[in-house]
N, C-alpha and C positions, 0 to 999 in steps of 0.2 A: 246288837239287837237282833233277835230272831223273829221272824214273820211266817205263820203257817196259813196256806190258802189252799183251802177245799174246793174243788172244783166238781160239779155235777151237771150232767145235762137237767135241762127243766123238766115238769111235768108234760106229759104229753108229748114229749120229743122220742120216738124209736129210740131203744137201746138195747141194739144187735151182741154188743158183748154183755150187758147185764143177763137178757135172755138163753145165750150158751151158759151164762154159769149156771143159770136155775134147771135148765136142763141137763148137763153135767151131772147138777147136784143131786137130780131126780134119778139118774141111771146111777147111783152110787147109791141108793136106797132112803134117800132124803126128801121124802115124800111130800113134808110138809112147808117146803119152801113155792110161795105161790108167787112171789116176784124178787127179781133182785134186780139193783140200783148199781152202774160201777161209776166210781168218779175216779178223780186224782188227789192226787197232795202234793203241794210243790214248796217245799222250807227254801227260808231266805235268809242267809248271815247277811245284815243291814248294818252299815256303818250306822256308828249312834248321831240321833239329832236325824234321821229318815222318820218323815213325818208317816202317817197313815193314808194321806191326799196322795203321797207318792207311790202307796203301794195298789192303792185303788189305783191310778193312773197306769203301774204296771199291767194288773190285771185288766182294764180295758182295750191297752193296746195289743197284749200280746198273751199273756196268759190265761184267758179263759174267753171264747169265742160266745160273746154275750147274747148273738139272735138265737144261740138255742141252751148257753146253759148259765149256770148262776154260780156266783162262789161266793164263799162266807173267808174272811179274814179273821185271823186270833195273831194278836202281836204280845209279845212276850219276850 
């Protein structure tokens, strides 16, 4: 089983590399980029019969540092 978990800081949390890319993207003539967002992706090959409970359990212990950002789960 595969598991993909999006990882993004929250709203309101500074994001020092989102901000160098919009900037980047502005000195490369890309005017109309007015914020950019950077997260993660982290795929998981899951022995079958790994619930969901465990994957949320992952990502609170270790994968996505919860006091400042959010992640979304797709299992598949």
């Amino acid at each position: 089983m595969k598991a993909r978990v999006y990882v993004m800081l929250k709203n309101g949390v500074l994001d020092p590399q989102g901000e160098a890319v919009r900037h980047a993207l502005g000195s490369l003539g890309f005017d109309g980029v007015e914020g950019v967002r950077q997260g993660k992706v982290i795929e998981l090959d899951l022995a079958e019969g790994t619930t969901e409970a465990t994957v949320i359990e992952m990502c609170e212990k270790l994968l996505a540092n919860t006091v400042i950002e959010s992640y979304k789960i797709e299992l598949g």
